[in-house]
DRENTORKOL-3810 file (N, C-alpha, C; in nm, 4 decimals):
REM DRENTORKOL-3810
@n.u->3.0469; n.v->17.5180; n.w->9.8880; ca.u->3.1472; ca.v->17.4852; ca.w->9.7894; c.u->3.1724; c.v->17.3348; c.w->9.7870
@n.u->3.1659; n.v->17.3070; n.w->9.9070; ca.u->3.1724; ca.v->17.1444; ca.w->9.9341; c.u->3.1020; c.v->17.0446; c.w->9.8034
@n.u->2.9810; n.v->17.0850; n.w->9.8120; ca.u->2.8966; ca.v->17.0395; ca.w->9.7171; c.u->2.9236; c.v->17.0548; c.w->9.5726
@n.u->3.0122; n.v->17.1130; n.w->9.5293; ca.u->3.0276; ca.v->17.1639; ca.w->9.3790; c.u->3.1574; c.v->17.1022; c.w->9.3234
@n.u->3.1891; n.v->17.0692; n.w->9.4542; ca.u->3.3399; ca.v->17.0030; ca.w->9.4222; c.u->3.2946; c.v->16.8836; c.w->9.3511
@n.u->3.3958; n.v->16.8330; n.w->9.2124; ca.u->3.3628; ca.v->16.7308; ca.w->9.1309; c.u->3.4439; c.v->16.5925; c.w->9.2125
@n.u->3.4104; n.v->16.4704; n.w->9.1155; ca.u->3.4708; ca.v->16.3662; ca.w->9.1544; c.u->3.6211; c.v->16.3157; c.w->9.1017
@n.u->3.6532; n.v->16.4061; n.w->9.0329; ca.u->3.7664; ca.v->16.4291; ca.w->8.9856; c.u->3.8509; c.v->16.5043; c.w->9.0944
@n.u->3.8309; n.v->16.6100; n.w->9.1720; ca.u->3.8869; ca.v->16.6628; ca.w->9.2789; c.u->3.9283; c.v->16.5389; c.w->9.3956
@n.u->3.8310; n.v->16.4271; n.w->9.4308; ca.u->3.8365; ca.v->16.3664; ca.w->9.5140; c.u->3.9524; c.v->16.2384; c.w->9.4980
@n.u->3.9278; n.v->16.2115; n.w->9.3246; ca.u->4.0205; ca.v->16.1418; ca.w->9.3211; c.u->4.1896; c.v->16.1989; c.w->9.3161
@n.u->4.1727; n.v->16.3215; n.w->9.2553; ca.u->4.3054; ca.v->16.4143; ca.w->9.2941; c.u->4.3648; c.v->16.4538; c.w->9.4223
@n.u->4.2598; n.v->16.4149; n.w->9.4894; ca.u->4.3511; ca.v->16.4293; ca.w->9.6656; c.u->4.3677; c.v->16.2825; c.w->9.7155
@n.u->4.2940; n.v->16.2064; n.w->9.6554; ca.u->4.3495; ca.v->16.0868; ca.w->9.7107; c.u->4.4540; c.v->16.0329; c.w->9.6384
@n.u->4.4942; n.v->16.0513; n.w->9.5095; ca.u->4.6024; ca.v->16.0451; ca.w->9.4752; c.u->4.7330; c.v->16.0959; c.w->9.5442
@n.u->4.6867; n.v->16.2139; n.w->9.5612; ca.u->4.7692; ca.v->16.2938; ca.w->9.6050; c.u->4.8605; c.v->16.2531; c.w->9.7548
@n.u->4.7479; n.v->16.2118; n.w->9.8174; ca.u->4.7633; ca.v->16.1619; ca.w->9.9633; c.u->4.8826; c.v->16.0223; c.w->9.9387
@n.u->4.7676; n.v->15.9598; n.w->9.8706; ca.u->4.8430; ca.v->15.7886; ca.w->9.8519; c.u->4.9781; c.v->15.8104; c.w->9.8137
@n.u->5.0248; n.v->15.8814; n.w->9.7045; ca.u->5.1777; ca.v->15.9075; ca.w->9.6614; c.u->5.2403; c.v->15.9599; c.w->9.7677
@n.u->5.1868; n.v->16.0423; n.w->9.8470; ca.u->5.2864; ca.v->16.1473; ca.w->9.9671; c.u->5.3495; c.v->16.0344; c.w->10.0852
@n.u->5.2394; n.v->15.9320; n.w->10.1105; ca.u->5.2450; ca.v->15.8276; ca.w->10.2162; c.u->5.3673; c.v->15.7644; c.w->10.1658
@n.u->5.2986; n.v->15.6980; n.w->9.9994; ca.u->5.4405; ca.v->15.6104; ca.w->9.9849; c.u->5.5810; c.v->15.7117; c.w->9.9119
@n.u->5.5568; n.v->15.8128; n.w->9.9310; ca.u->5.7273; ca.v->15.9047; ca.w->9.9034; c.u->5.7775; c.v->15.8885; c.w->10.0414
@n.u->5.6998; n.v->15.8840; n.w->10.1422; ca.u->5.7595; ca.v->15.9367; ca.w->10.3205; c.u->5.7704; c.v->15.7842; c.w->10.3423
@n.u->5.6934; n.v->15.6919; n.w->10.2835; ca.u->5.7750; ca.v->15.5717; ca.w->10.3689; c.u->5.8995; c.v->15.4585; c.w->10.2547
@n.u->5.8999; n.v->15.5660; n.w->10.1425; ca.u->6.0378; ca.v->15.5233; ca.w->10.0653; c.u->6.1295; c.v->15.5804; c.w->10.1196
@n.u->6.0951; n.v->15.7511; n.w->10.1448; ca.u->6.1880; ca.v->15.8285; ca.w->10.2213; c.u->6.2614; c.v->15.7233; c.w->10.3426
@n.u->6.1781; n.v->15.6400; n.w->10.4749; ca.u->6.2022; ca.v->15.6277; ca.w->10.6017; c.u->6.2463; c.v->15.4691; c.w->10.5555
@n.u->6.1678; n.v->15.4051; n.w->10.4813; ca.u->6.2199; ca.v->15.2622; ca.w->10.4742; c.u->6.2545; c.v->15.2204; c.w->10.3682
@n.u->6.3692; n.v->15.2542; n.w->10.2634; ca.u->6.4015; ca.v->15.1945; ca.w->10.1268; c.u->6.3161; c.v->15.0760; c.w->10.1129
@n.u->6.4104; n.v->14.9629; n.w->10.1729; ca.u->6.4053; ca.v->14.8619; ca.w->10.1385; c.u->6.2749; c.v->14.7577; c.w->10.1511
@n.u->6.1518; n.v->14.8612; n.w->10.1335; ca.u->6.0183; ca.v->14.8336; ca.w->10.1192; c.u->5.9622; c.v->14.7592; c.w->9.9822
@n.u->5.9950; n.v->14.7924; n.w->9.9101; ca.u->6.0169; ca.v->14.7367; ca.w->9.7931; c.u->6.0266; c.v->14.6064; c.w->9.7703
@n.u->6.1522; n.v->14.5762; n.w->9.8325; ca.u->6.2166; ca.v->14.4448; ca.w->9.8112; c.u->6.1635; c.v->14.3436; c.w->9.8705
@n.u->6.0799; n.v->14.3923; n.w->10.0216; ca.u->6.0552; ca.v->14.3300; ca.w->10.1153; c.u->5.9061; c.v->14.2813; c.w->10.0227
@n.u->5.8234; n.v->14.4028; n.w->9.9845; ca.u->5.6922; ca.v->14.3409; ca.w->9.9473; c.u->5.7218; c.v->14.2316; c.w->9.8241
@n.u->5.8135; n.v->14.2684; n.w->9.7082; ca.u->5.8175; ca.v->14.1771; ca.w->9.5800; c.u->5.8937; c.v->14.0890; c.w->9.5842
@n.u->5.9900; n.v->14.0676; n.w->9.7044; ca.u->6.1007; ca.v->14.0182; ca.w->9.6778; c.u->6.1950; c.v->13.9481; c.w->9.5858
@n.u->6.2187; n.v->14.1204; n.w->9.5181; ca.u->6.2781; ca.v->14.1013; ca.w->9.3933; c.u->6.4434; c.v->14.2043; c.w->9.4213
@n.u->6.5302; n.v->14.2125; n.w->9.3918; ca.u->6.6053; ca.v->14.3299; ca.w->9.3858; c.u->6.6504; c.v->14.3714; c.w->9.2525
@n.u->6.5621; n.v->14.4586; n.w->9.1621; ca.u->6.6008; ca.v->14.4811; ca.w->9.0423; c.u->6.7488; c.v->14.5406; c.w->9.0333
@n.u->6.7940; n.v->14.6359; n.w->9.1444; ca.u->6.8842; ca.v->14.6677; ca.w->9.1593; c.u->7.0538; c.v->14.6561; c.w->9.1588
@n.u->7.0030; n.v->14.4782; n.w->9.2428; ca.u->7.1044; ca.v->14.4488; ca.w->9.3104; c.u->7.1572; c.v->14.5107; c.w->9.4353
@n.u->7.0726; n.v->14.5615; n.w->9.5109; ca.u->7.1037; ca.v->14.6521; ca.w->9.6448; c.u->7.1633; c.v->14.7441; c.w->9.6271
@n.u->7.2124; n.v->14.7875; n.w->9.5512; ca.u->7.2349; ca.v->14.9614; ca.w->9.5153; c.u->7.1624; c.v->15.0554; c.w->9.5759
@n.u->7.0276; n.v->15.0717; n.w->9.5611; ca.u->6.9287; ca.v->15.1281; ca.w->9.6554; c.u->6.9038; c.v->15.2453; c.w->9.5149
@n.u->6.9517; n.v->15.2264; n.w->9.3923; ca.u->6.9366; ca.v->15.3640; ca.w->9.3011; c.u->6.7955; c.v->15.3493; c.w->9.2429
@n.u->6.7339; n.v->15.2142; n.w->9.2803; ca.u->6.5664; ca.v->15.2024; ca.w->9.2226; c.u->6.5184; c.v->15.2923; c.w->9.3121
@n.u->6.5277; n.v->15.2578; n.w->9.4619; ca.u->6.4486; ca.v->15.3723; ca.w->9.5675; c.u->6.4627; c.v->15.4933; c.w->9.5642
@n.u->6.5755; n.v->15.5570; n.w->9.4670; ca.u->6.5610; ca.v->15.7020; ca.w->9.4704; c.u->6.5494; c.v->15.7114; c.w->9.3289
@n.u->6.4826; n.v->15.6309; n.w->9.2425; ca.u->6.4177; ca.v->15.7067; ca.w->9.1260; c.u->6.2881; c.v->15.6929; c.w->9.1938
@n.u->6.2518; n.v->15.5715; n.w->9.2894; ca.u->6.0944; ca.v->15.5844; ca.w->9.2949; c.u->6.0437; c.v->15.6972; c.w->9.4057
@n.u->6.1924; n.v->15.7844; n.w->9.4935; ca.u->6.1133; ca.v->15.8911; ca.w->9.5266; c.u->6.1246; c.v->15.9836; c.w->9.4936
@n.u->6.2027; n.v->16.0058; n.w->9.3509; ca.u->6.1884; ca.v->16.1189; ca.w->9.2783; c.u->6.0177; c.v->16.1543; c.w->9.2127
@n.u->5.9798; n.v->15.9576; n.w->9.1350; ca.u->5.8621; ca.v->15.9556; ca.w->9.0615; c.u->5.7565; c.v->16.0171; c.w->9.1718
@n.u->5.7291; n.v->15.9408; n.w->9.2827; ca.u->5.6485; ca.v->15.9778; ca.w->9.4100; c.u->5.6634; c.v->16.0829; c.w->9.4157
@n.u->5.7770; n.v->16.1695; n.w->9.4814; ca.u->5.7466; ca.v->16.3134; ca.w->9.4529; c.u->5.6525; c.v->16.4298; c.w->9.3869
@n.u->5.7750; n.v->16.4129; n.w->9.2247; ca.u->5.6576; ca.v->16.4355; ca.w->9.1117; c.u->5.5300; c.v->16.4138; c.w->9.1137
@n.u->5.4979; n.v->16.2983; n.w->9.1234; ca.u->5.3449; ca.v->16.2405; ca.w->9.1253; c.u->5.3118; c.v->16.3337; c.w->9.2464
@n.u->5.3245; n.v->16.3283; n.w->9.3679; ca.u->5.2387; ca.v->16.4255; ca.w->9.5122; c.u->5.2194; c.v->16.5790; c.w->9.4739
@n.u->5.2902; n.v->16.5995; n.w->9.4092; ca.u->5.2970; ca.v->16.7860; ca.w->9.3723; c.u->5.1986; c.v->16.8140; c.w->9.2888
@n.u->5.2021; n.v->16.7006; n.w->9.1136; ca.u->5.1360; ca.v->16.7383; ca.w->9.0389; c.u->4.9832; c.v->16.6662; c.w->9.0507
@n.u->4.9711; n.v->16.5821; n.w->9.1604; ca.u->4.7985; ca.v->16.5696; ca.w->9.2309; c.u->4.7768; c.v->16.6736; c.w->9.3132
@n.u->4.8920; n.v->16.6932; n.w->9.3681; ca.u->4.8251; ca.v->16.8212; ca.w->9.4606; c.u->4.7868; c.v->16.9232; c.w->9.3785
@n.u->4.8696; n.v->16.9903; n.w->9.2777; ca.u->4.8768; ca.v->17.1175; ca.w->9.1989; c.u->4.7334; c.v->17.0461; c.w->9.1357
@n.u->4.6938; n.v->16.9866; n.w->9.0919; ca.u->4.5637; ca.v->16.9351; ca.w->8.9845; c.u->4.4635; c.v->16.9671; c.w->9.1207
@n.u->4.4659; n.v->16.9220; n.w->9.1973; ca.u->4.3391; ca.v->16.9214; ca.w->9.2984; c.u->4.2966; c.v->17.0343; c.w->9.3432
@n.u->4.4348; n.v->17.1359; n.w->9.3554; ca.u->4.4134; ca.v->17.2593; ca.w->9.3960; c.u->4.3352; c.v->17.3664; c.w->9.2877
@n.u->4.3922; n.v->17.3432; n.w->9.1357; ca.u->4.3343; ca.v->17.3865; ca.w->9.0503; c.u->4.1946; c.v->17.3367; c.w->9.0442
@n.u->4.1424; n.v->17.2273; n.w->9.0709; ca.u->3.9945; ca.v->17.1878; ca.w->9.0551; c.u->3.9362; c.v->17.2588; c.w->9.1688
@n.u->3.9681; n.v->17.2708; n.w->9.2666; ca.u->3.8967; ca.v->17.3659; ca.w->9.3918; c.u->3.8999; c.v->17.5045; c.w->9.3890
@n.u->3.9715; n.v->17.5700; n.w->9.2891; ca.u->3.9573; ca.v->17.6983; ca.w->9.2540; c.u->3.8542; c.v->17.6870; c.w->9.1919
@n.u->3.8362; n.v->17.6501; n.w->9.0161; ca.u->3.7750; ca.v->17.6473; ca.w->8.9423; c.u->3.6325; c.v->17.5921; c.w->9.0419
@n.u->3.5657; n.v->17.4914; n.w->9.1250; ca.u->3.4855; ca.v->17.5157; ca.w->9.1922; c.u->3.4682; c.v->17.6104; c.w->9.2782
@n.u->3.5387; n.v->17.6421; n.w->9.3572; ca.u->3.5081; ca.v->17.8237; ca.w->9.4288; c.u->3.4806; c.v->17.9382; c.w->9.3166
@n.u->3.5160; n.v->17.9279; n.w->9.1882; ca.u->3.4912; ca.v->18.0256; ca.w->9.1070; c.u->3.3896; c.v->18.0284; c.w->9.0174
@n.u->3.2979; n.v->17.8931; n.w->9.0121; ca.u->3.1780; ca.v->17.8703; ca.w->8.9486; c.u->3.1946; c.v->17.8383; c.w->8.8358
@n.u->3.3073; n.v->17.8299; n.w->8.8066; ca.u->3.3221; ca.v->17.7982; ca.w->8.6596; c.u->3.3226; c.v->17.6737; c.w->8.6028
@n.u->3.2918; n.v->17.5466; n.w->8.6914; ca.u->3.2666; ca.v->17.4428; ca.w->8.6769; c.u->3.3196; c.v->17.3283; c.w->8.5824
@n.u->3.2550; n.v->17.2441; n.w->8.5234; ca.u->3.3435; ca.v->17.1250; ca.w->8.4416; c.u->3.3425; c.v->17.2329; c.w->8.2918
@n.u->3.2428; n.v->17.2897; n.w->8.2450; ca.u->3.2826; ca.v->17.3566; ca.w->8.1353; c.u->3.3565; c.v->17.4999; c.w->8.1209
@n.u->3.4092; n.v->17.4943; n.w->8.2416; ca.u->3.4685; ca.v->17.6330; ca.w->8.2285; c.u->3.6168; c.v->17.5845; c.w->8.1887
@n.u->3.6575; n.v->17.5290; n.w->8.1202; ca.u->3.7908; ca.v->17.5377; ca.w->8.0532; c.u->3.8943; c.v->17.6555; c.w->7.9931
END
């Protein structure tokens, strides 16, 4: 099955991955953000960091949910034209 898996799957788990990392280290360190751009769109409120781990969220579920659906559809043979 390994082999049948597309490159679209691969980029759907690495998406998937990359968003989960940065939801868990918005989760552990807000003020990551600020530190890399040093910008505070906010004004230290901190209400940017919890829209961006709402977006992160969203984003980890619906790469995961996409990746998982592409690894069915490869376990099931139904391939890129099986729509």
């Amino acid at each position: 099955m390994r082999r049948d898996l597309r490159h679209r799957y691969w980029g759907e788990a690495a998406a998937s991955i990359g968003s989960a990392v940065l939801f868990l280290l918005t989760l552990v360190r807000p003020d990551w953000i600020e530190a890399v751009f040093e910008v505070e769109p906010d004004g230290g409120s901190g209400e940017l960091e919890w829209v961006v781990v709402a977006v992160l969220l969203a984003s980890t579920l619906a790469f995961a949910w996409l990746g998982c659906r592409e690894r069915r559809r490869a376990a099931d043979g139904s391939g890129p034209g099986g729509w």
